[in-house]
C-alpha positions in Angstrom: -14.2 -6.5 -117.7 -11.9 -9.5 -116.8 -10.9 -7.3 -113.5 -14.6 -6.8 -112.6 -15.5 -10.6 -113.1 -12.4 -11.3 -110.9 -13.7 -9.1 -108.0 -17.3 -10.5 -108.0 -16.0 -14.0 -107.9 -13.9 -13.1 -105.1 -17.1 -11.4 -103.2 -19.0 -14.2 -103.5 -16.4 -17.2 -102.5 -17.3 -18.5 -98.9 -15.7 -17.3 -95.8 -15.8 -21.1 -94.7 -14.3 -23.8 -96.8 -16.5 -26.3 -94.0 -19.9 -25.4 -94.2 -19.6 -22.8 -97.1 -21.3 -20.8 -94.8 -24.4 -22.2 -93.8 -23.1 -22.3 -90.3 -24.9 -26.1 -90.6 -22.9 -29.4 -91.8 -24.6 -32.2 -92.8 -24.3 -35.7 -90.6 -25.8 -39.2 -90.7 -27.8 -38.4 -87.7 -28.5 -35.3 -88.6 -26.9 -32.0 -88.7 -24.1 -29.9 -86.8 -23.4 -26.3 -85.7 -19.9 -25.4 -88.0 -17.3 -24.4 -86.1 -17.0 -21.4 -88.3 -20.2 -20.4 -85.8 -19.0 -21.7 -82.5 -15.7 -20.3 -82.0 -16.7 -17.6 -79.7 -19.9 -17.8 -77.5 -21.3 -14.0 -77.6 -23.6 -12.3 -74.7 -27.1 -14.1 -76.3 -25.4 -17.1 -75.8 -24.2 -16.8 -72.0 -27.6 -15.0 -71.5 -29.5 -18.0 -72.9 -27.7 -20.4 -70.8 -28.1 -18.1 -67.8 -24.3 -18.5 -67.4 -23.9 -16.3 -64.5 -21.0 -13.1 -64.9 -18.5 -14.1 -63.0 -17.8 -17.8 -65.1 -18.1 -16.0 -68.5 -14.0 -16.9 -68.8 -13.7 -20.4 -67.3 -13.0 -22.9 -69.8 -11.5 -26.4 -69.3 -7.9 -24.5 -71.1 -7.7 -22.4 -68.0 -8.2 -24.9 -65.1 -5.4 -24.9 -63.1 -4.7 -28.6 -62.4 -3.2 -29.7 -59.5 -1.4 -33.0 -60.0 -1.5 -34.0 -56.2 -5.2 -34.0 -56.0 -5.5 -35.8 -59.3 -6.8 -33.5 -61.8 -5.0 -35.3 -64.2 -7.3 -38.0 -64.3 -10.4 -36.6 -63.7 -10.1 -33.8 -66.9 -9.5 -37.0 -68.8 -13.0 -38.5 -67.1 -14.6 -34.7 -68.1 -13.4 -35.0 -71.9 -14.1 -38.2 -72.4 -17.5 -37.5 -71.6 -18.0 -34.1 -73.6 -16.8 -36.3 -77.0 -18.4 -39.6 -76.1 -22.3 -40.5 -76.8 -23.3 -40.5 -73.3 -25.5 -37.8 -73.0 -27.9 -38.6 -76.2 -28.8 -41.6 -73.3 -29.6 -39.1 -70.6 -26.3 -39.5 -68.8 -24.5 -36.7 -66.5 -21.5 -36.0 -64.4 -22.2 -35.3 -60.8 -18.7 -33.6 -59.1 -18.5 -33.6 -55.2 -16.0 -31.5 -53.6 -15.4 -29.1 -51.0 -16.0 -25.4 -51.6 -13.4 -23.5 -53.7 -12.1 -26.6 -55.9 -13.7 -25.3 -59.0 -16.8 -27.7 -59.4 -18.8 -25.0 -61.5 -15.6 -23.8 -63.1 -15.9 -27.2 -64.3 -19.6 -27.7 -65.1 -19.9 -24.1 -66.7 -16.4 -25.6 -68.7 -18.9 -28.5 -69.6 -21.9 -26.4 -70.6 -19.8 -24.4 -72.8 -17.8 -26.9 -74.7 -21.3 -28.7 -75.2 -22.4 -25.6 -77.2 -18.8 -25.3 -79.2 -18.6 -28.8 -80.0 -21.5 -29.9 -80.7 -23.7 -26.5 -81.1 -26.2 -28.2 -78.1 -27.5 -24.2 -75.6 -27.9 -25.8 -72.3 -28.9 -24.2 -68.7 -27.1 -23.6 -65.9 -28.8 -23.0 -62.5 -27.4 -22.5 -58.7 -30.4 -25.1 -57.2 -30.9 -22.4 -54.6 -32.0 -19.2 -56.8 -34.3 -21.5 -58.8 -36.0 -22.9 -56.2 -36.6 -19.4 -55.0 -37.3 -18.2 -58.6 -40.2 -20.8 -58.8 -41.6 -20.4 -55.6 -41.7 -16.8 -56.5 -43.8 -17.1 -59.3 -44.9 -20.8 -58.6 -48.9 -19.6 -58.1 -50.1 -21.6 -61.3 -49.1 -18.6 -63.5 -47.8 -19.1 -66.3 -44.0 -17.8 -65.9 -43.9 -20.1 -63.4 -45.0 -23.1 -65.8 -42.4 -21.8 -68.5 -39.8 -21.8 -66.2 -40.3 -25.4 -65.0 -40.5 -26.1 -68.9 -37.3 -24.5 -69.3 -35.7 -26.5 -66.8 -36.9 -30.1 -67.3 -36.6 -29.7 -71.1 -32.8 -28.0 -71.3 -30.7 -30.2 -73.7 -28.3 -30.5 -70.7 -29.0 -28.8 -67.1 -26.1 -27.7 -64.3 -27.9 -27.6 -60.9 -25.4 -26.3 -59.2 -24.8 -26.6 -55.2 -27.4 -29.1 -54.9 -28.0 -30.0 -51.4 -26.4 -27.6 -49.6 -29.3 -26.8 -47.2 -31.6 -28.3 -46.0 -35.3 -28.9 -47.9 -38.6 -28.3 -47.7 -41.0 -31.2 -48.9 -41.9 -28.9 -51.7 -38.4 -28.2 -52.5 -37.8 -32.0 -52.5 -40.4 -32.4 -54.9 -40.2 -29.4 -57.2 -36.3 -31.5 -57.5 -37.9 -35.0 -57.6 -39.9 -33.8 -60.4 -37.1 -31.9 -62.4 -35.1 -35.1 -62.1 -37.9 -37.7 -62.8 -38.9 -35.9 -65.8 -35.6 -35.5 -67.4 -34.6 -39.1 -66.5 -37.9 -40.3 -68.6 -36.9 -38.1 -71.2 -33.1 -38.9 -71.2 -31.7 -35.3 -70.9 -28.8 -35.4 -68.7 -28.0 -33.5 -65.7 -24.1 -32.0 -64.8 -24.6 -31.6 -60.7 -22.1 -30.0 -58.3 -21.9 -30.5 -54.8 -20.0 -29.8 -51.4 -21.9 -32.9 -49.8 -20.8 -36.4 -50.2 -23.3 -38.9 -52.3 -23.5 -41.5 -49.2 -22.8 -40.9 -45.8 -19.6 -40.8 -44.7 -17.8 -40.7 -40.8 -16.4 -37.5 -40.3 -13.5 -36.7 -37.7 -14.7 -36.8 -34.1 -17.4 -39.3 -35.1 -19.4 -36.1 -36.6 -21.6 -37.5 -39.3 -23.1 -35.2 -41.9 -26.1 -35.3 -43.9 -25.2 -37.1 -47.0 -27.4 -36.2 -50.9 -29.0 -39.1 -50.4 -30.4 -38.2 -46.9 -31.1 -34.6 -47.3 -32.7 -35.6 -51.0 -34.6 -38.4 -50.3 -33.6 -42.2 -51.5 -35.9 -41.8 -54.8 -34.3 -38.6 -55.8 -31.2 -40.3 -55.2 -31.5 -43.4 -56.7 -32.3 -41.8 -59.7 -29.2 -39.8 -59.6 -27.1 -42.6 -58.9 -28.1 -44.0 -62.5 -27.7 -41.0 -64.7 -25.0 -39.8 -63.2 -21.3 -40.0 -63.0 -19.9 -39.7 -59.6 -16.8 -37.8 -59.8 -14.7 -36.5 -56.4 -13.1 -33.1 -57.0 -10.1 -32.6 -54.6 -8.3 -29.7 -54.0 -7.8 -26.7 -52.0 -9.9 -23.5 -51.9 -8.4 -21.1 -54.4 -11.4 -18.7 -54.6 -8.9 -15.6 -53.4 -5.9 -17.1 -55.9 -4.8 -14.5 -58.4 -6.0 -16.6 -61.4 -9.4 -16.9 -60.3 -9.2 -12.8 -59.9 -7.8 -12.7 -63.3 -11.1 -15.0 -64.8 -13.1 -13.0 -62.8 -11.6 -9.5 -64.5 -11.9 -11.6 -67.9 -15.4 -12.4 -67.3 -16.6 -8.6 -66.3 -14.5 -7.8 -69.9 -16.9 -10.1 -71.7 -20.2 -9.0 -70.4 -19.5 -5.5 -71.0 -18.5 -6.4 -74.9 
């Protein structure tokens, strides 16, 4: 009898010592995912946040720094914003860099730690494929409207490789309005980009487009305020053997 007692009191201790394993803990503002909960991110998860295949392994751990393009620093800008308040007042991180540098490496990093942290699913989204998502189904049905919904009411969006062709006037407002509407609401935005914010003189005199010229001043001038401005240096490591090793990592987890 004693034995028997022993065993049922050992079945029904908690796994979790933190949450007791309610998977919820109990703030002043509210409540938090446990960490008992977020120590993994299954497929639901990376489905949910539309986190594409290939960036299923990228975390800020395995970010290759390089210290002569000052990665240093701006990892330190990147955590600094994932544990401070800034994003309950609607403000982002916008990362501008050549190609190959690892800006979504980075924002996916962002998204991720987001939901491990803090338990917050947000959305990631190359700017391209939903612009071309919505104008597939943008005919006032109603996966169309849900779509848009998802977008401009994400927790915390990545629209990444904003900018990098040149927009319609519908395009330019189906973004005005994605940006307008989340500014209002204070949800903050993570952008990547391979185009500078202003314009700047390029060798030979050759001037390129700048965000704020191929968005439009209003779009921009709301982007200046919730976001961040952060220049990612570097050199293009997209054939490097680590990024073939993530990628080998990543094709692992979505066959889990």
């Amino acid at each position: 009898m004693e034995n028997q007692k022993i065993k049922e009191k050992k079945y029904t201790e908690p796994k979790c010592p933190i949450c007791n394993d309610l998977g919820w803990i109990e703030q002043r503002d509210g409540v938090k995912r446990c960490s008992c909960k977020t120590s993994d991110i299954n497929l639901n998860i990376y489905q949910r946040m539309r986190i594409p295949k290939r960036y299923r392994s990228v975390s800020l751990k395995n970010f290759q720094p390089l210290p002569e393009y000052g990665h240093k620093k701006l990892l330190n800008e990147i955590e600094e914003y994932i544990y401070s308040d800034d994003y309950k007042y609607g403000k982002g991180l916008m990362l501008i860099g050549p190609p190959g540098v690892g800006k979504t490496h980075l924002a996916v990093s962002i998204l991720k730690e987001f939901f491990l942290k803090r338990g917050i699913a947000g959305l990631f989204y190359d700017t391209r494929k939903l612009l071309f998502d919505l104008k597939a189904t943008f005919d006032g049905s109603s996966s169309g409207r849900k779509l848009l919904e998802e977008v401009v009411e994400a927790p915390i969006l990545v629209l990444d490789d904003l900018g990098n062709e040149r927009l319609s006037d519908w395009a330019k407002d189906i973004i005005h309005y994605i940006i307008i509407t989340r500014y209002n609401e204070l949800r903050p935005i993570i952008i990547t980009s391979n185009i500078d914010f202003k314009t700047k003189k390029k060798e030979e005199d050759e001037l390129q487009l700048s965000l704020e010229e191929r968005l439009g001043y209003a779009i921009a001038s709301r982007l200046s305020e919730m976001c961040k401005i952060i220049e990612v240096k570097g050199k293009d490591l997209r054939n490097s053997f680590m990024v073939q090793k993530l990628l080998e990592d990543s094709i692992e987890k979505s066959n889990d």
